[in-house]
C-alpha positions in Angstrom: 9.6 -63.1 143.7 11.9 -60.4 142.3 12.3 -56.9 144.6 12.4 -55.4 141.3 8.7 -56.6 139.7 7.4 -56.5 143.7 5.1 -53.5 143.0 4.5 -54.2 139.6 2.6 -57.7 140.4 1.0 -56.1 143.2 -0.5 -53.5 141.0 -1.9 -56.0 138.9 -3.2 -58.7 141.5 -7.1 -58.9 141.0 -7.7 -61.8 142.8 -10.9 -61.6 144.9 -9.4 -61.0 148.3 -11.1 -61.2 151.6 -9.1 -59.5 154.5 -10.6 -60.9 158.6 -8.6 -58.7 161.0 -9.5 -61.0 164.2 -9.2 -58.5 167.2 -10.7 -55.4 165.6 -11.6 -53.8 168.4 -7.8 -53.7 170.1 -5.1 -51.1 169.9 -2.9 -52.9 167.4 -5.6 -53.5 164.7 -6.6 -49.6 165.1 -2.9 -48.0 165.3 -1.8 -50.5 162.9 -3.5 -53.2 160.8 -6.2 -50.9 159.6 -4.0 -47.8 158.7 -2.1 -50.3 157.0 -4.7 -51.6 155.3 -5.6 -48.1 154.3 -2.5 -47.1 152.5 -3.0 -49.8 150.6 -5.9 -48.7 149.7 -5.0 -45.5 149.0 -2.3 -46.8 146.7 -4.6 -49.0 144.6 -2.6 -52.2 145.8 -5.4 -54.1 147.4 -6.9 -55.8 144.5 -10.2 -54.4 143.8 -12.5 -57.1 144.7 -11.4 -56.9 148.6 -13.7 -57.3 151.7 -12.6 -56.5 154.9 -14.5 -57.9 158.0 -13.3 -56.7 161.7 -14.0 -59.9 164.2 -13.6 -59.1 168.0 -16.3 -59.5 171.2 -17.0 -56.0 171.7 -20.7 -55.7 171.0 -21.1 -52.5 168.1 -22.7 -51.6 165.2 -20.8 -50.8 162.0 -20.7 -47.5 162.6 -19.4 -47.6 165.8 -16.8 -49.8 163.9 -16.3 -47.8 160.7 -15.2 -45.0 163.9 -12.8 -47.0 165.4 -11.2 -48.3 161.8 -10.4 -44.8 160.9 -9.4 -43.6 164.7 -5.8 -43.8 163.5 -6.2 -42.3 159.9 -4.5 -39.5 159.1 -6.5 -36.2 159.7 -5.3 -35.0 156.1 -6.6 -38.5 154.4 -8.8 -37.9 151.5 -12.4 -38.2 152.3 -13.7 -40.0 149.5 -11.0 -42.7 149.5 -12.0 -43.0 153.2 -15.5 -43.4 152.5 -14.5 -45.9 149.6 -12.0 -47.9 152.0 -15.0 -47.6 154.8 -17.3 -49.2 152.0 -15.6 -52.6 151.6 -15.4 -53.0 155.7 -18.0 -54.8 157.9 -18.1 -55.5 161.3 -18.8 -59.4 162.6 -19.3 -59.4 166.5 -18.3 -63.3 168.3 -16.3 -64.7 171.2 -13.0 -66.8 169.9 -14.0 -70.3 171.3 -18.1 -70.6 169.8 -18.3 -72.3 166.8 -21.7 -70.9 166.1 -20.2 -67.3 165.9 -18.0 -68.3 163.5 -19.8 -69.8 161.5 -21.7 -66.3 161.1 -18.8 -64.9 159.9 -18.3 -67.9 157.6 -21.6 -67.2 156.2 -21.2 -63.0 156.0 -18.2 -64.3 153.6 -20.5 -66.5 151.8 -22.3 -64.0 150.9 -20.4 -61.0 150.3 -18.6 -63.2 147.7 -21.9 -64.4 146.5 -23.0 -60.6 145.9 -19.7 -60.1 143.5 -20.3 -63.2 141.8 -16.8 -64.5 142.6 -18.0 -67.1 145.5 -16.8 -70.2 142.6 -13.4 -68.8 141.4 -10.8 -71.0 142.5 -8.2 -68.1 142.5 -10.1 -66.7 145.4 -7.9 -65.7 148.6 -8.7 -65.3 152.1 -6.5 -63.8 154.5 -7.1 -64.0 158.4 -5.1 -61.5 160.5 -4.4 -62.6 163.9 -4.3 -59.1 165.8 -4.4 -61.1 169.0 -2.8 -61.4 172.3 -1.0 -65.4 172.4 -3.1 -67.0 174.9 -6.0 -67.4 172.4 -4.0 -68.0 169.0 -4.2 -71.2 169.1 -7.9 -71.3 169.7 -8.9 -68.3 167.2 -6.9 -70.8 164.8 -8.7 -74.0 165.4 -12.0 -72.2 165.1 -10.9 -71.1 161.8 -9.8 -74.2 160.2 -13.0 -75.8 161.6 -15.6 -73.2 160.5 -14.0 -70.1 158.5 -11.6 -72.3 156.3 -12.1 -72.5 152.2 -11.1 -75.4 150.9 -12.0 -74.1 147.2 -9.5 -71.2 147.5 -6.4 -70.0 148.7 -5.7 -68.8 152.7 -3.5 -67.2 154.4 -2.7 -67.0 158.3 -0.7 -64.1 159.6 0.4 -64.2 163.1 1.6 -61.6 165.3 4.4 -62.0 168.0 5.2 -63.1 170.6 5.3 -66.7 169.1 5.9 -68.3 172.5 7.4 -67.9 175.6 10.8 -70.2 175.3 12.1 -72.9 173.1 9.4 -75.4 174.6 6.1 -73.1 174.6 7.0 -72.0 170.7 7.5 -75.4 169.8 4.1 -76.3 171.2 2.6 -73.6 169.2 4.1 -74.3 165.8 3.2 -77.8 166.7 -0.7 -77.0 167.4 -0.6 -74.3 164.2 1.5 -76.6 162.0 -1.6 -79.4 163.2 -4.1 -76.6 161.4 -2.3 -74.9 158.5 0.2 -75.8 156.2 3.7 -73.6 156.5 2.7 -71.9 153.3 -0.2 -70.8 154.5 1.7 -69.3 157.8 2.8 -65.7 158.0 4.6 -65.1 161.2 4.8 -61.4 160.8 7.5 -59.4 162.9 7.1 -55.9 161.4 11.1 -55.2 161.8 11.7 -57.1 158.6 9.0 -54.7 156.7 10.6 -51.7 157.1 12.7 -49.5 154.7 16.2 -50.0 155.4 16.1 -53.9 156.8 14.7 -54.9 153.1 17.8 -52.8 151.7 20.3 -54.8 153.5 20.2 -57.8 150.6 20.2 -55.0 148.1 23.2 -52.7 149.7 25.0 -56.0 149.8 24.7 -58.4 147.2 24.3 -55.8 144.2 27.7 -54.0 145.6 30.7 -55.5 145.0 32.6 -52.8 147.1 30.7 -53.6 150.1 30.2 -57.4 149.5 34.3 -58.0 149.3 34.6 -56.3 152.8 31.9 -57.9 154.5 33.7 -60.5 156.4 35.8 -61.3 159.2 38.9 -60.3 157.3 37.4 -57.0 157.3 35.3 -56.5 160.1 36.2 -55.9 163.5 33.0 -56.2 165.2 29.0 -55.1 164.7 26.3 -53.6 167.0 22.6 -53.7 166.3 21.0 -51.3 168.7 17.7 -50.7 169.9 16.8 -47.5 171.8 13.3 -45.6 172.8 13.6 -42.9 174.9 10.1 -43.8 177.2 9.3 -46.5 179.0 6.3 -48.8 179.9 4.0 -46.7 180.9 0.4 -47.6 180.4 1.6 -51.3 179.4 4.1 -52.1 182.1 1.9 -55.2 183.6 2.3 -56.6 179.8 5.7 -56.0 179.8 6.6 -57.6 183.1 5.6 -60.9 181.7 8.1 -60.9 179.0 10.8 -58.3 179.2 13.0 -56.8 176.9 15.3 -60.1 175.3 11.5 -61.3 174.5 10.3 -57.9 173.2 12.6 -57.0 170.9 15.9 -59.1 171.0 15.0 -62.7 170.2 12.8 -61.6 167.2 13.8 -58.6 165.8 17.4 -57.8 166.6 17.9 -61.2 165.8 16.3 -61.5 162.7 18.0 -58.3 161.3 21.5 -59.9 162.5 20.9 -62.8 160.7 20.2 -61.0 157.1 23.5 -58.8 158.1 24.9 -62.0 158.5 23.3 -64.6 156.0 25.2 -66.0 152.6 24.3 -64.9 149.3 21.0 -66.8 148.7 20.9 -68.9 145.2 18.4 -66.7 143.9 15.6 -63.6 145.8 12.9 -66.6 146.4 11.8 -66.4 149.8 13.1 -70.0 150.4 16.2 -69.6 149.2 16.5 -66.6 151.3 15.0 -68.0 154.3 17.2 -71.2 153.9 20.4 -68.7 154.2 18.6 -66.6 157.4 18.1 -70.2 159.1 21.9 -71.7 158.0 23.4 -68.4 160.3 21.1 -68.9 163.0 22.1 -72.2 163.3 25.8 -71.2 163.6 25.2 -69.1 166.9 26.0 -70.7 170.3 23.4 -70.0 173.3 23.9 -66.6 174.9 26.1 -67.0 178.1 25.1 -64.4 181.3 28.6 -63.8 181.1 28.6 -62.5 178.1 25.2 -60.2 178.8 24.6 -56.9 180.6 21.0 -56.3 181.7 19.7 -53.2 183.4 16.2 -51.5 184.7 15.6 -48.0 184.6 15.1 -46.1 187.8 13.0 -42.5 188.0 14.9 -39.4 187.5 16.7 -37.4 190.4 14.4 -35.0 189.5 11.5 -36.8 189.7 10.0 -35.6 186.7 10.6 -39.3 185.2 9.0 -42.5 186.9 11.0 -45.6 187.2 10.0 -49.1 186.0 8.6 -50.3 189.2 6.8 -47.2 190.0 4.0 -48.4 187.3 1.0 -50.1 190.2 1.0 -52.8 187.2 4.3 -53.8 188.1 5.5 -56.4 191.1 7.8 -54.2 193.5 10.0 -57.0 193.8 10.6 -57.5 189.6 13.9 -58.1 188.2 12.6 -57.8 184.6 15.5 -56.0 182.5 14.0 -53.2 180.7 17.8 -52.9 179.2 20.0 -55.9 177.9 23.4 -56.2 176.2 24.7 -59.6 174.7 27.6 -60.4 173.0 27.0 -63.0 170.1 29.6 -65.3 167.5 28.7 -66.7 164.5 30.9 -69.8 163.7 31.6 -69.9 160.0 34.0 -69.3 157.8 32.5 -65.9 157.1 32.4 -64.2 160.6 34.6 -66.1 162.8 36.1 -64.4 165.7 34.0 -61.2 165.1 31.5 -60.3 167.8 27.9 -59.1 167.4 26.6 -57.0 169.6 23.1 -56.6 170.2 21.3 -53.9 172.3 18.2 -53.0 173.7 16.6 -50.7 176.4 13.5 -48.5 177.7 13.9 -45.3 179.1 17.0 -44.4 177.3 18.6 -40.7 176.0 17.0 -41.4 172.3 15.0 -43.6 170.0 16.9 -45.1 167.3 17.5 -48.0 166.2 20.9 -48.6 163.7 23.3 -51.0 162.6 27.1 -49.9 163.2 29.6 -52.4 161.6 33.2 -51.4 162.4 35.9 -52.2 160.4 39.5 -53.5 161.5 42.4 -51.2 161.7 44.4 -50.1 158.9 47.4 -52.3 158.4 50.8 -51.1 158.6 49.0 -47.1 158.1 51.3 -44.4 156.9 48.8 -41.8 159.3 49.3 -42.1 162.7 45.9 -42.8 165.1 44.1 -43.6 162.4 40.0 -43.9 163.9 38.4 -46.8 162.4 35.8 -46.9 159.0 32.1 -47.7 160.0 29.2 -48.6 157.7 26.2 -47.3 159.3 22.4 -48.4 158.6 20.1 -46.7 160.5 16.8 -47.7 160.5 14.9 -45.2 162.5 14.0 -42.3 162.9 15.8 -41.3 160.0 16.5 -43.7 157.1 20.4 -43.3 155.9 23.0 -45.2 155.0 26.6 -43.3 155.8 30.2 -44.3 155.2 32.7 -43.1 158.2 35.3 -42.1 156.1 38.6 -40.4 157.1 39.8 -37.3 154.7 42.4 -34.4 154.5 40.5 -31.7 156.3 40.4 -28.6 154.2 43.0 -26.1 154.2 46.6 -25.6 154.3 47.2 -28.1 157.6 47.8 -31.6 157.0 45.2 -32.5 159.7 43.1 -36.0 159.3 39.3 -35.4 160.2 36.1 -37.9 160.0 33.6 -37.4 157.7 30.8 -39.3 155.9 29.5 -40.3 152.5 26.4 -40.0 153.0 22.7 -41.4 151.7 20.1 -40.0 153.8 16.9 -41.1 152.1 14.9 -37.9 153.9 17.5 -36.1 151.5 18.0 -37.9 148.3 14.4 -39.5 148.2 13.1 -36.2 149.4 9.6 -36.6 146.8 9.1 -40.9 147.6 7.2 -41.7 150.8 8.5 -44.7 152.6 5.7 -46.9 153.4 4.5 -48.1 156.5 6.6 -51.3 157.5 2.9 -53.4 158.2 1.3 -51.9 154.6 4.5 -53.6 153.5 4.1 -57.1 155.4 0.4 -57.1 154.5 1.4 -56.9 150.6 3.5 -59.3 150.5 0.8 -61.5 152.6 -1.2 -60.3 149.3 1.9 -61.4 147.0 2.2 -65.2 148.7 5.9 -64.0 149.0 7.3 -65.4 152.3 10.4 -63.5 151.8 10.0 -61.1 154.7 8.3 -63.5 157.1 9.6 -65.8 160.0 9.6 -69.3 158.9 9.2 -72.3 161.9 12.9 -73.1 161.7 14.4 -69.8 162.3 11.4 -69.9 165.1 13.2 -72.6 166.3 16.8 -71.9 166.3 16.0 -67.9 167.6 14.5 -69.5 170.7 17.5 -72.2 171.4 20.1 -69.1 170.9 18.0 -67.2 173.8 16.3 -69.7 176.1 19.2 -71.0 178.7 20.0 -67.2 179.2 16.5 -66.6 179.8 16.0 -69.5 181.9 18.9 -68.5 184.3 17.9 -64.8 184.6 14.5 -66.4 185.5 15.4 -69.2 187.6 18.4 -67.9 189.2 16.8 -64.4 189.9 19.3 -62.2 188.3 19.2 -58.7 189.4 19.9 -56.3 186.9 21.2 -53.0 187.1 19.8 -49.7 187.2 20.0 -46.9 185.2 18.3 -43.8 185.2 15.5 -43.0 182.7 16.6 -40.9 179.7 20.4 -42.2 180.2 22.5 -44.0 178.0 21.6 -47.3 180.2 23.6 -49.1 183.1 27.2 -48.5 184.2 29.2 -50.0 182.5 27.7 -50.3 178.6 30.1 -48.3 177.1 33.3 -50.4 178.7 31.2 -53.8 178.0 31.5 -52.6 174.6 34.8 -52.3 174.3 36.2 -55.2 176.2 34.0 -57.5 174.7 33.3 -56.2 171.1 36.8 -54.6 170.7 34.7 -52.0 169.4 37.3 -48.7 169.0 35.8 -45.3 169.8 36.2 -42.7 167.2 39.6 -40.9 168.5 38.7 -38.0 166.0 36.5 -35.0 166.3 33.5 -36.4 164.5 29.7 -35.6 164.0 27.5 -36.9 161.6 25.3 -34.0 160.5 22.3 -35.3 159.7 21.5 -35.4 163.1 21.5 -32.0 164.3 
């Protein structure tokens, strides 16, 4: 599907839609699914024969539920388009391994269609949201196909991550889900690839000629994707013990972003096309090496003020989980060869942000001396912006050189246009059938060889990682691994980039 007619079709889909958010009752289907759901809503893009059903064990009634769906709602949201989005929601209380319970919900479907006369239309969709923890996926999903799924209509699985544990645990999975659903009825979501600034990669590059004719190793000198939050695991750090940072946030969304940064110009904007050029980079990237990788875990402050990782009672005293990690990547193709990727990603660190800083080479033969390097940087979060490091005269009667920027701050030039919620997004194009912006079992595949033998060794092998203290810039060390490894060139002129004061 086209960028351009995106919202256009979405405007106009009036299929009869039926929404199950399995898991209602847990923190990501309140903070998340249903707000997202919500703006939708707001926006008239849901079509307007939608049903929404919440499935989870807790025992409530629908107000009870109708409470917890708008727990996360804005406090200025508009009270009649809350009662309206509140209208087209019911509640469906059963266990995820009884047939009999979901075969209730089967039958609430039945006839909520029934009562808008649209139970016969072939065009009919249903969409069943997965807001689940992994151990019962595969379960949830065979319950489904046995006792929820439509054969007369269209459906739609969205899956949350973490899909799998390694190469050998996601393969299982796609295996039991592939056994249940066909691959275009499978969204794996990750909700990196919904937001703003990652969808404007493919736009910034391949309808730019200035950037596109730079964007290779001729050019570049190296890239970073980095990854910060400035708190840690508190309240979750039992969860996060089991799978770390790399399987948090490295192996699906770091590395999904690098390989859009990275990918070919597709043949044309459909989602196989595109995901066909995602999947040909992924394959290009050797397995991570521990040599090549600096992992850390953050320690309280001096102060005490700030606790460290294995302060939490949820986590083991004895963990080695890295709360921060570091890895150098190649891509070997005729594009990128030689130029490192680096990709970043810690807890506990001095800000949140998460950006994409590609550094280009030094000038040849320059006729300035000390020339600091050009850098195209994508930020992502907090603030959307796209700036150009760019060296000028600095004003005056000196000749001296200084840094400055040509700068897109979207807070600034799109001052009046909302950016929507990355998972309103997702769910849309969920809506849309587009697959554009979703994982496919493939990249699954390759992201998990890329990252399993490091994990494997850190695992097996017991690594110890360093420590850093919370609210610091990470271990000793990061700024040098940079360097050495990334031949990444520190800015050797006064420079600030305004927008973030």
């Amino acid at each position: 599907m086209s960028f351009a007619c995106h919202l256009d079709k979405a405007a106009q889909n009036d299929e009869p839609t039926t929404i199950v958010v399995f898991g209602a009752s847990g923190d990501l289907a309140k903070k998340k699914t249903f707000p997202a759901l919500f703006h939708l809503y707001q926006n008239g893009l849901l079509p307007k024969r939608t049903k929404i059903f919440g499935y989870a064990r807790t025992q409530m009634d629908q107000a009870e539920f109708h409470k917890r769906v708008i727990s996360h709602f804005k406090s200025d949201a508009d009270k009649q388009q809350v009662d309206g989005f509140l209208s087209v929601c019911k509640y469906v209380s059963g266990k995820y391994d009884v047939d009999e319970d979901f075969r209730r919900l089967r039958a609430e479907i039945d006839a909520a269609e029934a009562a808008e006369n649209v139970n016969s239309l072939p065009d009919r969709v249903h969409v069943y949201y997965m807001a689940l923890p992994p151990s019962v996926f595969v379960s949830v999903a065979t319950h489904i196909k046995a006792n929820v799924h439509d054969e007369s209509c269209i459906n739609r699985v969205i899956i949350e991550k973490p899909f799998g544990h390694d190469s050998e645990s996601s393969k299982q999975l796609s295996q039991d889900i592939g056994a249940l659903f066909e691959e275009k009825e499978v969204f794996r979501i990750d909700h990196y690839l919904g937001k703003e600034m990652v969808k404007n990669i493919m736009t910034l590059r391949f309808a730019n000629v200035f950037y596109e004719a730079v964007w290779n190793r001729h050019y570049v000198s190296n890239i970073q994707i980095t990854f910060k939050e400035p708190f840690g695991t508190e309240g979750r750090g039992g969860y996060f013990d089991e799978f770390g940072i790399i399987r948090d946030v490295m192996q699906n969304h770091l590395l999904q972003v690098l390989s859009i940064v990275a990918m070919n110009q597709p043949k044309t904007l459909d989602a196989e096309d595109i995901r066909d050029r995602k999947t040909e980079v992924l394959q290009r990237i050797l397995p991570i090496q521990l040599e090549d990788t600096l992992l850390g875990q953050y320690v309280g402050t001096r102060d005490g003020s700030k606790p460290g990782y294995k302060d939490d009672d949820t986590v083991p005293k004895d963990s080695n989980t890295p709360t921060f990690a570091q890895c150098v990547l190649h891509v070997d193709n005729d594009r990128w060869r030689g130029v490192p990727w680096v990709i970043k990603a810690g807890k506990a660190l001095d800000e949140a942000k998460m950006l994409i800083r590609i550094q280009f080479k030094d000038m040849p033969e320059a006729v300035f001396p000390n020339l600091a390097r050009n850098e195209l940087v994508i930020q992502v979060s907090p603030k959307e912006a796209v700036y150009l490091k760019t060296i000028v005269k600095k004003p005056g009667l000196s000749t001296r050189l200084a840094m400055a920027e040509l700068d897109l701050t979207y807070s600034k030039r799109y001052h009046d246009i909302k950016i929507p919620d990355a998972y309103a997004t997702l769910i849309l194009d969920v809506l849309n059938g587009d697959h554009s912006n979703f994982v496919r079992s493939d990249e699954l595949e390759e992201a998990w060889r890329i990252f399993t033998p490091l994990l494997h060794k850190i695992e097996n092998e017991d690594i110890v990682p360093f420590p850093y203290e919370y609210g610091s810039r990470g271990p000793k060390g990061v700024d040098e691994f940079t360097t050495e490894r990334a031949n990444y060139k520190r800015t050797n002129i006064e420079y600030h980039w305004e927008t973030d004061m």
